[in-house]
Each structure stands twice: as structure tokens, then as C-alpha cells.
Residue frames relative to the residue before (quaternion, step in Angstrom):
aa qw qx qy qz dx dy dz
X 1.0000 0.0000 0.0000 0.0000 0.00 0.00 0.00
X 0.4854 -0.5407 0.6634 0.1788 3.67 -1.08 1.38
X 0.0673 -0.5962 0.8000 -0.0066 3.56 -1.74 0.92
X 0.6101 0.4354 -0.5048 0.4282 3.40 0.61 1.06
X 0.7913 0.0853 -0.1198 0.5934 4.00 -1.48 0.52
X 0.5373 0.2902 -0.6569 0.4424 3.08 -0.21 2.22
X 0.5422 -0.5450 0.5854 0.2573 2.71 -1.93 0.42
X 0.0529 0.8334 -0.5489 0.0373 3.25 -0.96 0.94
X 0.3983 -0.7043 0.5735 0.1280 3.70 -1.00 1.33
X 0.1111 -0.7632 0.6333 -0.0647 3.64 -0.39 1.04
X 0.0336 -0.8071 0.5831 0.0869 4.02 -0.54 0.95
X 0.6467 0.2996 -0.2028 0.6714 3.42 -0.69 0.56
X 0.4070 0.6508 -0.5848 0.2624 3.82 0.38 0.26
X 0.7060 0.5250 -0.4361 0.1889 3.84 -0.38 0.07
X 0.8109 0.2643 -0.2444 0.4614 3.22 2.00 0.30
X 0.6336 0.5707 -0.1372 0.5040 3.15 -0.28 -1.08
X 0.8006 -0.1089 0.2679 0.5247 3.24 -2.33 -1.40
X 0.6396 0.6303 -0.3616 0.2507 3.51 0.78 -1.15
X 0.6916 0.4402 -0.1921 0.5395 3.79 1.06 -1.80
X 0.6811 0.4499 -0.3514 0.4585 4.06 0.82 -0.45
X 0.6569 0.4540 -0.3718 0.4733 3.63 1.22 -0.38
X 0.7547 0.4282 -0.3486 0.3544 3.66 1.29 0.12
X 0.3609 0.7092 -0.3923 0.4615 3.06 1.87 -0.04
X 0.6849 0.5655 -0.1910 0.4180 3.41 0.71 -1.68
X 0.6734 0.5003 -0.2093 0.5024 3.31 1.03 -1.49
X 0.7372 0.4581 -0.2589 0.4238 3.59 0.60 -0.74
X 0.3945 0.4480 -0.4541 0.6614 3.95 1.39 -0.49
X 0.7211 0.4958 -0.3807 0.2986 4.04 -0.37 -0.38
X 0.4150 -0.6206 0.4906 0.4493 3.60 1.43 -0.46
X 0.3234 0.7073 -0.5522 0.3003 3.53 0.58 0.44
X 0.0709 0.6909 -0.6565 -0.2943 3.99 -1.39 -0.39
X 0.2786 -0.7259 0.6144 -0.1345 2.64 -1.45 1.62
X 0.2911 -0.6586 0.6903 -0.0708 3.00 -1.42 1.41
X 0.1504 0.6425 -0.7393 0.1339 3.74 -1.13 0.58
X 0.2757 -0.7131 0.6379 -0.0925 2.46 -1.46 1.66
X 0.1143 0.8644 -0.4883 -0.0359 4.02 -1.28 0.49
X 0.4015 -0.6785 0.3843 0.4804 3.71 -0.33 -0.71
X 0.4720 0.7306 -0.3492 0.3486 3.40 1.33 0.13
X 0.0502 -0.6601 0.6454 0.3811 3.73 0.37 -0.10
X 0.6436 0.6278 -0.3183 0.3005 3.50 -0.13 -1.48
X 0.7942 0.0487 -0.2352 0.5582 3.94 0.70 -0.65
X 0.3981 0.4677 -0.6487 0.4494 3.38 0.68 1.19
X 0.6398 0.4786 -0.3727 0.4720 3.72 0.55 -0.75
X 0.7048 0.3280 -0.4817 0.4045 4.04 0.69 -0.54
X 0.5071 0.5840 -0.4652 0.4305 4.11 0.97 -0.24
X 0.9203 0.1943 -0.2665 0.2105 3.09 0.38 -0.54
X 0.2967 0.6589 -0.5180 0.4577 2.82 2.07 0.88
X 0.5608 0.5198 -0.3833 0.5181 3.95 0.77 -1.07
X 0.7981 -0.0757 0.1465 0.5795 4.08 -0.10 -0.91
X 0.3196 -0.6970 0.6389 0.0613 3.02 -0.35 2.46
X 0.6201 0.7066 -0.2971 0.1669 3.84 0.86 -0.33
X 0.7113 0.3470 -0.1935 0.5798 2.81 2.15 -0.57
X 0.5980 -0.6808 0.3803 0.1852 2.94 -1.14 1.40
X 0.1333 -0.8987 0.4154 0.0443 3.90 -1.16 0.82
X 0.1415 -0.8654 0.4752 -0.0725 3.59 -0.12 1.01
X 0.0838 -0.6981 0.6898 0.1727 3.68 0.14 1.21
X 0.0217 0.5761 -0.7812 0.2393 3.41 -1.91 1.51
X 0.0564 -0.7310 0.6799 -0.0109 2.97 -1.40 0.64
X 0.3913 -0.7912 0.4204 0.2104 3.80 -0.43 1.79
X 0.5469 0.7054 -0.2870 0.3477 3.34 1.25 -0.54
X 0.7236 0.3038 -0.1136 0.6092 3.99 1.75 -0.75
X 0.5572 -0.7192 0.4007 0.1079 3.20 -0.47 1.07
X 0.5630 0.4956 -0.3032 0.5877 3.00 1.06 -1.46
X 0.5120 0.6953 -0.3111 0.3971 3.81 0.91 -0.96
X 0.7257 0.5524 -0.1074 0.3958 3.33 0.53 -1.98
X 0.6633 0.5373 -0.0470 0.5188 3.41 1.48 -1.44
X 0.7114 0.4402 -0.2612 0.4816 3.68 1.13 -0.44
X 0.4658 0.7678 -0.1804 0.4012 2.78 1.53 -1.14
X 0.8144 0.3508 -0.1114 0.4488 3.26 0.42 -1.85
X 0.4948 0.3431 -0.4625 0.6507 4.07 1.29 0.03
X 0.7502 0.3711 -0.5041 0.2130 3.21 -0.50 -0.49
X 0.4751 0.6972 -0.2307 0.4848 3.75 1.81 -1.05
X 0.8064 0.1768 -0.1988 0.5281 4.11 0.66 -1.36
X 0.5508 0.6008 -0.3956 0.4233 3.36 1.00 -0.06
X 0.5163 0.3024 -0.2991 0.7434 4.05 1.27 -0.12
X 0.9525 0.0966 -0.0468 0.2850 3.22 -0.93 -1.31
X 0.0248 -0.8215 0.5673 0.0517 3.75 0.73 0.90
X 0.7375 0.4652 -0.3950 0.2893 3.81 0.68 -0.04
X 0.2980 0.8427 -0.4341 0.1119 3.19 2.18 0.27
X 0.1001 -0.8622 0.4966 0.0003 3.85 -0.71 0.94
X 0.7950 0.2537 -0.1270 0.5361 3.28 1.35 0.27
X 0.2987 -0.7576 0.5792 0.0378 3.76 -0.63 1.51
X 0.1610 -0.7504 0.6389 0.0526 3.62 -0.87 1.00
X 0.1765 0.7393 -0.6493 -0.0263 4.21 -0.03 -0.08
X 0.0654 -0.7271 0.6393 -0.2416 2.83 -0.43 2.02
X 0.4979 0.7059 -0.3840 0.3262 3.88 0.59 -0.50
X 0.1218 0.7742 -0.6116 0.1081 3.33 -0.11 1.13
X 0.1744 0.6385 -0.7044 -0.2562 3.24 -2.07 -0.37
X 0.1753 -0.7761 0.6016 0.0706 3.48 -1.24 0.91
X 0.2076 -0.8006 0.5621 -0.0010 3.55 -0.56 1.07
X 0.4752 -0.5961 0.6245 0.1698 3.21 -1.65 0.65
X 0.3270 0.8265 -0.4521 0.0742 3.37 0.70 0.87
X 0.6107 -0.6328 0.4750 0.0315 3.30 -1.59 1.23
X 0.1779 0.8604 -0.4188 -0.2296 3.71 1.12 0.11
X 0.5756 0.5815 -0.3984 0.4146 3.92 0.87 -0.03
X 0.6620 0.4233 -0.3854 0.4838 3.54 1.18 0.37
X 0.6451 -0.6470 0.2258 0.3382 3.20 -1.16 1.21
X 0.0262 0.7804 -0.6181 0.0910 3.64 -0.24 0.68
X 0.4371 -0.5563 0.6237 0.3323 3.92 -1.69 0.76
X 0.5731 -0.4767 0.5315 0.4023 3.52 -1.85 0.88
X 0.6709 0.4060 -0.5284 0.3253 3.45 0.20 -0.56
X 0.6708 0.4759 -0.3639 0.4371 3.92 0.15 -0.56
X 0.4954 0.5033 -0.5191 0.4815 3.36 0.31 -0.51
X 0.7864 0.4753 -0.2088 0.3347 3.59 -0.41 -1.27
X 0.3041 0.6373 -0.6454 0.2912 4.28 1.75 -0.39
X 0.6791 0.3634 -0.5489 0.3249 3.95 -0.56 -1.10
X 0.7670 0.4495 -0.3794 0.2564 3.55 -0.09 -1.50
X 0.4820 0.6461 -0.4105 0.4264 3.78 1.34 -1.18
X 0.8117 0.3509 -0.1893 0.4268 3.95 0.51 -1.64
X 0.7700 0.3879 -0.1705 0.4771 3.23 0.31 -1.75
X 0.7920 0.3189 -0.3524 0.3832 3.81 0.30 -0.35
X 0.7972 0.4881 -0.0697 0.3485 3.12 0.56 -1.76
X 0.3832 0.7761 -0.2177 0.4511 3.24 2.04 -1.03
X 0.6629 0.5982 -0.1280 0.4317 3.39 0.47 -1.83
X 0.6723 0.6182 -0.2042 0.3524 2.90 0.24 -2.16
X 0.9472 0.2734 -0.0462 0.1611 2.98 -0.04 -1.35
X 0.2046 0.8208 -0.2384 0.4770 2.54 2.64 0.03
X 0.7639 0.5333 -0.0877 0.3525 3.11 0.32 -1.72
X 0.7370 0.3830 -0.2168 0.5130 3.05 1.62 -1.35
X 0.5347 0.5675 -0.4781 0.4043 3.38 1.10 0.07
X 0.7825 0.4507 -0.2170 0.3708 3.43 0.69 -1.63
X 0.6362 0.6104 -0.3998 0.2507 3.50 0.87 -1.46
X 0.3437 0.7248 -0.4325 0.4117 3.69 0.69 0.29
X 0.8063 0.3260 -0.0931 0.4848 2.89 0.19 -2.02
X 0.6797 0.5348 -0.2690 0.4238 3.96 1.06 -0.39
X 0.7225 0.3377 -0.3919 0.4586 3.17 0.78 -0.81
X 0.5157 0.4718 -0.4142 0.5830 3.89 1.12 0.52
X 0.6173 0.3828 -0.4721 0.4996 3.45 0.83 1.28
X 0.5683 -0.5912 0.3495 0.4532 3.23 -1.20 1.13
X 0.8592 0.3204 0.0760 0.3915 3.53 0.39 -1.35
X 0.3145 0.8430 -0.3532 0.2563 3.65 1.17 0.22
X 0.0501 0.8229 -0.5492 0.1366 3.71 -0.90 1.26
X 0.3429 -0.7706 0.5319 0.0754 3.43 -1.35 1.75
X 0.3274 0.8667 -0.3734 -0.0472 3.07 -0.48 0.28
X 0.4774 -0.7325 0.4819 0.0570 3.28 -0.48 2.15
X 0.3286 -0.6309 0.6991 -0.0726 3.21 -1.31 1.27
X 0.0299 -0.7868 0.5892 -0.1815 3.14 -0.06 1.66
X 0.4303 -0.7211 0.4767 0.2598 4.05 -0.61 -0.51
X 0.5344 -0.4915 0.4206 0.5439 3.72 -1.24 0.73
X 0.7780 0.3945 -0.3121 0.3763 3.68 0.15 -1.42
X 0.2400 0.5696 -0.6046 0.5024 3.98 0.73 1.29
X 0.7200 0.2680 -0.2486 0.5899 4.08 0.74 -0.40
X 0.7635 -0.0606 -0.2048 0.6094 4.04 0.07 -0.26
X 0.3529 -0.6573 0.5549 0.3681 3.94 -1.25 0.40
X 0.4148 -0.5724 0.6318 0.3181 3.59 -1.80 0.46
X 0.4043 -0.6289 0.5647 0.3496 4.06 -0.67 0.46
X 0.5723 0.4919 -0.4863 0.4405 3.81 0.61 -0.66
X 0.8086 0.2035 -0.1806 0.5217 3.71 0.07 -0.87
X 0.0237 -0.7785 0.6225 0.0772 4.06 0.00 0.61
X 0.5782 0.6473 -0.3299 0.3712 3.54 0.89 -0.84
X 0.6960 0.5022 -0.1709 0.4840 3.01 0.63 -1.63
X 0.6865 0.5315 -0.2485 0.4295 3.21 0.36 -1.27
X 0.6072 0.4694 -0.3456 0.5399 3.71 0.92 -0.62
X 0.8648 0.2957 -0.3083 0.2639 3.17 0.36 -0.95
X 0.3811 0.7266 -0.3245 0.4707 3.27 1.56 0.15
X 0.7342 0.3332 -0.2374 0.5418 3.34 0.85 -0.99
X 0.5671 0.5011 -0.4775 0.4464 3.75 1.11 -0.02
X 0.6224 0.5480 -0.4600 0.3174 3.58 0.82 -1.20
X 0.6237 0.6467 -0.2910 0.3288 3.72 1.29 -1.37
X 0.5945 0.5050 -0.3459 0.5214 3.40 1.02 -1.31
X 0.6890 0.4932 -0.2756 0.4540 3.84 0.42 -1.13
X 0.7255 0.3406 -0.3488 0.4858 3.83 0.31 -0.40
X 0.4895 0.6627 -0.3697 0.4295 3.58 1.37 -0.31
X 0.7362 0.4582 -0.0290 0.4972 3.28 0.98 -1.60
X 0.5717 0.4757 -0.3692 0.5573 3.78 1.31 -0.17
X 0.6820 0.5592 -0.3054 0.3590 3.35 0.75 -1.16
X 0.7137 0.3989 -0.3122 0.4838 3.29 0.77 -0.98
X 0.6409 0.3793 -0.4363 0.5050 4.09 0.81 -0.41
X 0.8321 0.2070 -0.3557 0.3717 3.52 0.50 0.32
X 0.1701 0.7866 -0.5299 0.2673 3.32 0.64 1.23
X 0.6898 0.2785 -0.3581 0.5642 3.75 0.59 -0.14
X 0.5856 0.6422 -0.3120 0.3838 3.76 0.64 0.61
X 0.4605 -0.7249 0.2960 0.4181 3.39 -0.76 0.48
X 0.7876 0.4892 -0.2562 0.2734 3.58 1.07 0.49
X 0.6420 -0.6998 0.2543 0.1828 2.97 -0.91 1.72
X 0.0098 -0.8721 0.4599 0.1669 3.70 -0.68 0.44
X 0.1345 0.9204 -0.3624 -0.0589 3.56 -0.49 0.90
X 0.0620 -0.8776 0.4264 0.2101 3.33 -0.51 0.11
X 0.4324 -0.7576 0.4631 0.1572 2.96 -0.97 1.24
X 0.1359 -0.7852 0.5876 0.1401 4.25 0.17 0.20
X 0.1373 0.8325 -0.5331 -0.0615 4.09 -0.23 0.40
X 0.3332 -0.7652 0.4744 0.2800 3.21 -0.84 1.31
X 0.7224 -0.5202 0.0678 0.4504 3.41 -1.15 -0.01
X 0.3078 -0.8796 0.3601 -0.0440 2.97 -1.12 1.18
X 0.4520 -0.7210 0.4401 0.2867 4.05 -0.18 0.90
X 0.2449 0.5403 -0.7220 0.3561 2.99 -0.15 2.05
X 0.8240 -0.3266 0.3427 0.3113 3.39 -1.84 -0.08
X 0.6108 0.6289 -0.2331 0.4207 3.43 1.37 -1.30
X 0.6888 0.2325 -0.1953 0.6583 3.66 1.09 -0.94
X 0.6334 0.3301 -0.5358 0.4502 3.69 -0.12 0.32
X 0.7294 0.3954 -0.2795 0.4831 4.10 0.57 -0.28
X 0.7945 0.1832 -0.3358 0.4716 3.52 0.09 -0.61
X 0.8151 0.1602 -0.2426 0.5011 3.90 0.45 -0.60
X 0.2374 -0.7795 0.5735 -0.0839 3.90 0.42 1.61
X 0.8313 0.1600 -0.0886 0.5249 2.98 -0.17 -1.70
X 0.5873 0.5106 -0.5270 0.3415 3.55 0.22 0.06
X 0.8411 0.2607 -0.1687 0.4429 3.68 0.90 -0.87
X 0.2619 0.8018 -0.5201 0.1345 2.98 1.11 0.44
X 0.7889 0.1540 -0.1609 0.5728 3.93 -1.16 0.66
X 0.4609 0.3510 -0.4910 0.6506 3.47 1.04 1.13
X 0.0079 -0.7751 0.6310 0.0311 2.87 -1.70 0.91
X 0.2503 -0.8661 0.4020 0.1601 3.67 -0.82 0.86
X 0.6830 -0.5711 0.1551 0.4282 3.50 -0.81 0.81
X 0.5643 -0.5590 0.4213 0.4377 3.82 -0.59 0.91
X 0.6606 -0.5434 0.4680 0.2220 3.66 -1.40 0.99
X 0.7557 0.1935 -0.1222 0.6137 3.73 0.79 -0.96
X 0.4574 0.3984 -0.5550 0.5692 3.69 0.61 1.41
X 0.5847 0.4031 -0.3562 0.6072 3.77 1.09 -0.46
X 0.6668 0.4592 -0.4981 0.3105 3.40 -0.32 -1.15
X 0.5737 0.5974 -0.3665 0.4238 4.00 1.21 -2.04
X 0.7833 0.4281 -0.3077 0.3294 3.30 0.17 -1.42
X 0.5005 0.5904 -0.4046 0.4870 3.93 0.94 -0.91
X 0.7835 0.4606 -0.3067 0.2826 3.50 0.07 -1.48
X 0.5300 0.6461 -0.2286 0.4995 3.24 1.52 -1.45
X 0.5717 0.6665 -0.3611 0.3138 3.64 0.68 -1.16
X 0.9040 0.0798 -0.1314 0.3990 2.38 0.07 -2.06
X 0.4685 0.6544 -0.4976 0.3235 4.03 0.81 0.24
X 0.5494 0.4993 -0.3103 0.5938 3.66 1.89 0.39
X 0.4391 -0.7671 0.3696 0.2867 3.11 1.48 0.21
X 0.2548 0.7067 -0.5281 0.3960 3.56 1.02 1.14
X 0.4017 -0.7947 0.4527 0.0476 3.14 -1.09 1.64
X 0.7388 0.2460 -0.0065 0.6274 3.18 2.02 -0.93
X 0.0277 0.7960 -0.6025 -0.0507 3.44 -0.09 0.73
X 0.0166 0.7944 -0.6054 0.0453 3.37 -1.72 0.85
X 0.2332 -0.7800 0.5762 0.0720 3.65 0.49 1.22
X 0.9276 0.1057 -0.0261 0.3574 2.93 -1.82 0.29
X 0.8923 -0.0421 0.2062 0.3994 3.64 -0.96 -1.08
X 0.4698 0.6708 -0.3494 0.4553 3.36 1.66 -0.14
X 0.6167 0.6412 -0.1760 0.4214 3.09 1.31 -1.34
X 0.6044 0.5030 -0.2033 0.5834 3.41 1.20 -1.11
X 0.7102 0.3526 -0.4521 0.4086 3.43 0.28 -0.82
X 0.6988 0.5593 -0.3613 0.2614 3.77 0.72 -0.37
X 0.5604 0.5672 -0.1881 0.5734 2.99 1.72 -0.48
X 0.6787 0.5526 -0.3115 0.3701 3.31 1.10 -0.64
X 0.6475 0.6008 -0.2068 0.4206 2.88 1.63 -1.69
X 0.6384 0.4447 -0.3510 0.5210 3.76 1.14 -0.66
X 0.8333 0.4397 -0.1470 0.3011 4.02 0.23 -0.84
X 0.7716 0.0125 -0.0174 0.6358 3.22 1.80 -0.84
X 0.0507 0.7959 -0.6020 0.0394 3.83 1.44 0.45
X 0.7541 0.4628 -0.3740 0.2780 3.91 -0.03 -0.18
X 0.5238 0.5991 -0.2433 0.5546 3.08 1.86 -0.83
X 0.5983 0.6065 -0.2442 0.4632 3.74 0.71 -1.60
X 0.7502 0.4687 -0.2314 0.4050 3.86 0.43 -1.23
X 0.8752 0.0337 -0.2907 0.3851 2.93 0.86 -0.54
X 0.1414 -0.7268 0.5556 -0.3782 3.09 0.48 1.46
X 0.8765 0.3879 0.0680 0.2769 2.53 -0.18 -2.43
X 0.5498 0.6712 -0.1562 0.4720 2.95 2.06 -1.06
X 0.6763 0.5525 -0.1474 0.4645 3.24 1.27 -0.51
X 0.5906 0.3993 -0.4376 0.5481 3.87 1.21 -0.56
X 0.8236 0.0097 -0.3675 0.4318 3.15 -2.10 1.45
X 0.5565 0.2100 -0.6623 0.4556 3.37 0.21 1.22
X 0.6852 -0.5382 0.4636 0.1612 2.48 -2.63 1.10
């Protein structure tokens, strides 16, 4: 599969894996949409590249999910490719008093977020000749980190779920992939888990983004750079050993 001359919907595009996978995508002759809840870093993307298009949206509101898509085939009716990139990952404490509704921000974005994307768009795609989803899922979808349990659940739900699309749409024209990034040098791990990673460093964003693209134009279905890879291997051969590892970053 070519990652050039399509239209591609990028959520969560204005930072991170999301804004470097449209940069990349756009040097390629691609048109690219990215979508966020920020107005403010949708307005700096598209000061940097007046070329890509911006669409404050938020995956978390349906009603959201539902505007979105008219406002998406109603411009770009030739859109042939779904990015669910929108994430949030928290440092999250679960013995401290917290409302049921917070607790649940990862599953709202990172799980449910996705989900329903797909069910909105997968219409309009599978009525393309050539048309590919592809869900951004995480290394720790194969062993969880205890600091982020949320996340980590929902990660490992999005995985099971893109696993299970892929195979009901195998005789179809649409592609399913999932992309699994280990940790990665964006804002998200230098701000919320600082002091945990400090003197750790994760793989540079546009060494992921190369490698993702490369992936999936080899027609990989799963992609796992770097340490992601390990965790998948780990999670099958030594999954008790791996955890607690993990079990160990942000204690003292």
C-alpha cells in the first residue's frame, strides 16, 4: 500500500505522533486533515503548514464524532484513510480519591474514541477502492505499566478490537493496521511522567513516524518499533518478569 495521493483524517493531529505523522504524510503529496480539542494548537499547525487542513473535534463526544463526519465528506469526499491517533495517558494514582467519571478519561479517548470513529466512517471507506484504518494502540497494549492502569487497559482493548476488525474485514477493500508506539519523545512523556523518566530517553517522533510509514507500505498489519517489540515477546515468554519491571518506574 502507497501512503501517497490520499486523503487522510489524522485525530489528535496537532502534536505529538499524531502532528509528525502529518507533516511526513503531507511531504508525500498526501491531503491531510487533523483533527483536536485545542483550537489554539490547531491554529499553530496550521500556521507551520497553511497546507494542512484543521477541524477542532473531540473523539470523546459523539455528537462530536457525528459532526465531524459531514463536515469531513462534505469537503473531502475522497477521504480514504482513518488515522485514530487521539490519546490521553495519565499518571494515575488509583487509591486517591478521584470521581468515577475521571477515572474512565483514557477509556472515553483512547478506547471508546477510536471505536466509534470507525463506526461512523467505515461506511464511507469500505465504498472506497483502496481505503485504510489505522489505530494507534501502544507497546504497553502487550505487558501493562501500573502507573498508567487505565491507559494500559485501554490500549490493550483498542489492540484486541483492531485485531477483530481486521479479520471481519479481510475480504474488503479496507486495510487494517495497527501501529503500537513504544515510548516516544513527545510532550506527553516529558510532562506528565517527568520524574518518572527522567535520564530515560524515548525514540525521536520522526524515527517513529519513518518507521510506521515504511511499515505499513510493506504491508505490515502490526507495527512495533523499538521496545514495543520486546514487550511482545516479552509478554509471551517472560510476562511475569516484564511486569514487574514496569511495576517498578515511579517508585522510590
Amino acid at each position: 500500500m502507497k501512503l501517497s495521493g490520499r486523503t487522510i483524517l489524522i485525530t489528535g493531529g496537532s502534536s505529538g505522533i499524531g502532528f509528525e505523522l502529518a507533516v511526513q504524510l503531507l511531504a508525500r503529496s498526501n491531503v491531510i486533515i487533523i483533527t483536536g480539542r485545542d483550537e489554539q494548537a490547531l491554529n499553530d499547525a496550521k500556521r507551520r503548514f497553511p497546507e494542512i487542513e484543521t477541524i477542532q473535534s473531540d473523539v470523546s463526544d459523539p455528537d462530536a464524532i457525528r459532526a465531524l463526519f459531514k463536515t469531513v465528506i462534505e469537503r473531502f469526499p475522497r477521504l480514504d484513510t482513518l488515522v485514530n491517533n487521539a490519546g490521553i495517558m495519565r499518571n494515575l494514582k488509583l487509591g486517591e480519591e478521584r470521581s468515577i467519571e475521571n477515572v474512565t478519561l483514557e477509556i472515553d479517548v483512547d478506547l471508546n474514541g477510536p471505536i466509534r470513529m470507525v463506526q461512523q466512517f467505515l461506511p464511507h471507506l469500505l465504498n472506497q477502492r483502496d481505503a485504510l484504518i489505522l489505530n494507534v494502540s501502544s507497546g504497553l497494549a502487550f505487558v501493562p505499566m501500573p502507573i498508567s492502569p487505565v491507559y494500559s487497559a485501554a490500549k490493550a482493548a483498542i489492540h484486541a478490537y483492531t485485531r477483530c476488525l481486521r479479520v471481519q474485514l479481510e475480504k474488503s477493500t479496507v486495510s487494517v493496521v495497527e501501529l503500537a508506539p513504544p515510548a516516544t519523545e513527545t510532550p506527553l512523556f516529558r510532562d506528565e511522567f517527568a520524574e518518572e523518566m527522567k535520564g530515560q530517553k524515548g525514540m525521536p517522533v520522526d524515527v517513529l513516524v519513518r518507521r510506521a510509514i515504511d511499515s505499513v507500505e510493506a504491508g505490515k498489519v502490526e507495527i512495533r518499533p523499538g521496545l514495543s517489540n520486546i514487550l511482545k515477546i516479552a509478554s509471551r515468554i517472560a510476562p511475569g518478569v516484564i511486569f514487574r519491571q514496569l511495576g517498578k518506574v515511579g517508585r522510590p
